[in-house]
C-alpha positions in Angstrom: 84.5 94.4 104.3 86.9 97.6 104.2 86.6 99.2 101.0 89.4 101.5 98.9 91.1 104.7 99.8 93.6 106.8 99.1 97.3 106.2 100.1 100.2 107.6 101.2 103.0 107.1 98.8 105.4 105.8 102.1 102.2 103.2 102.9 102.8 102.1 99.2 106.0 101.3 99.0 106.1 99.3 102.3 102.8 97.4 101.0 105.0 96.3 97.7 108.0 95.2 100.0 106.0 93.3 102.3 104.9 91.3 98.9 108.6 90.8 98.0 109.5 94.0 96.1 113.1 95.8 96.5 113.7 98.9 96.6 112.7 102.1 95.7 115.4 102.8 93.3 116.2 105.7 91.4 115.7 106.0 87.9 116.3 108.8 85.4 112.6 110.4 86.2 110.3 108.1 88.7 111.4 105.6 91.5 111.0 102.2 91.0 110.5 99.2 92.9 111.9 95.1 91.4 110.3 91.9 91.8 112.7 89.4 90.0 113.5 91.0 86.7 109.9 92.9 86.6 110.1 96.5 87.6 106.7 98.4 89.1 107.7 102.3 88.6 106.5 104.6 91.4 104.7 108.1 90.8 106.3 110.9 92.6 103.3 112.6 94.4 103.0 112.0 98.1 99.2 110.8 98.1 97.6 108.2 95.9 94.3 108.5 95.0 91.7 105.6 95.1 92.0 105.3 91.2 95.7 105.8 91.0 96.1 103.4 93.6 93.6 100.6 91.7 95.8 101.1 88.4 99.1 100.7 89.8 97.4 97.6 91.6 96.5 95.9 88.6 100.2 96.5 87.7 101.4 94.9 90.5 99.1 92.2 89.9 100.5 91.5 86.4 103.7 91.1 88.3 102.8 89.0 90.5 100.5 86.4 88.0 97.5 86.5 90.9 94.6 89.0 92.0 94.9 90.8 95.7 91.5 91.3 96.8 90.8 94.3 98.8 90.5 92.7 102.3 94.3 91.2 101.2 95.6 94.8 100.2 94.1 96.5 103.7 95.8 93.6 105.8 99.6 94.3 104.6 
């Protein structure tokens, strides 16, 4: 089983469109990305640590109404 690390804010983004998101957009401070009418904001630094990368997770998760395990996450 592959555990966490750290991402590359590009990686991100296409692991949230290959799950459905749009975008990035711009907003008035931080990109964003829109499933439906539910918005996932993206940070602006290029690399995500493991626990930046956990919390925005979990947001994504509450977006979604399901868990992504971490063997799910690796494969997008």
């Amino acid at each position: 089983m592959a555990g966490w690390h750290p991402l590359k804010k590009r990686e991100f983004v296409r692991k949230l469109r290959a799950l459905g998101f749009a975008g990035p957009h711009r907003g008035a401070r931080q990109e964003f990305l829109v499933l439906g009418l539910r918005r996932q904001t993206i940070p602006s630094n290029a690399d995500y640590s493991v626990p930046q990368v956990k919390m925005l997770l979990r947001q994504v998760e509450t977006i979604l109404g399901r868990k992504k395990s971490v063997d799910e996450w690796n494969a997008l």
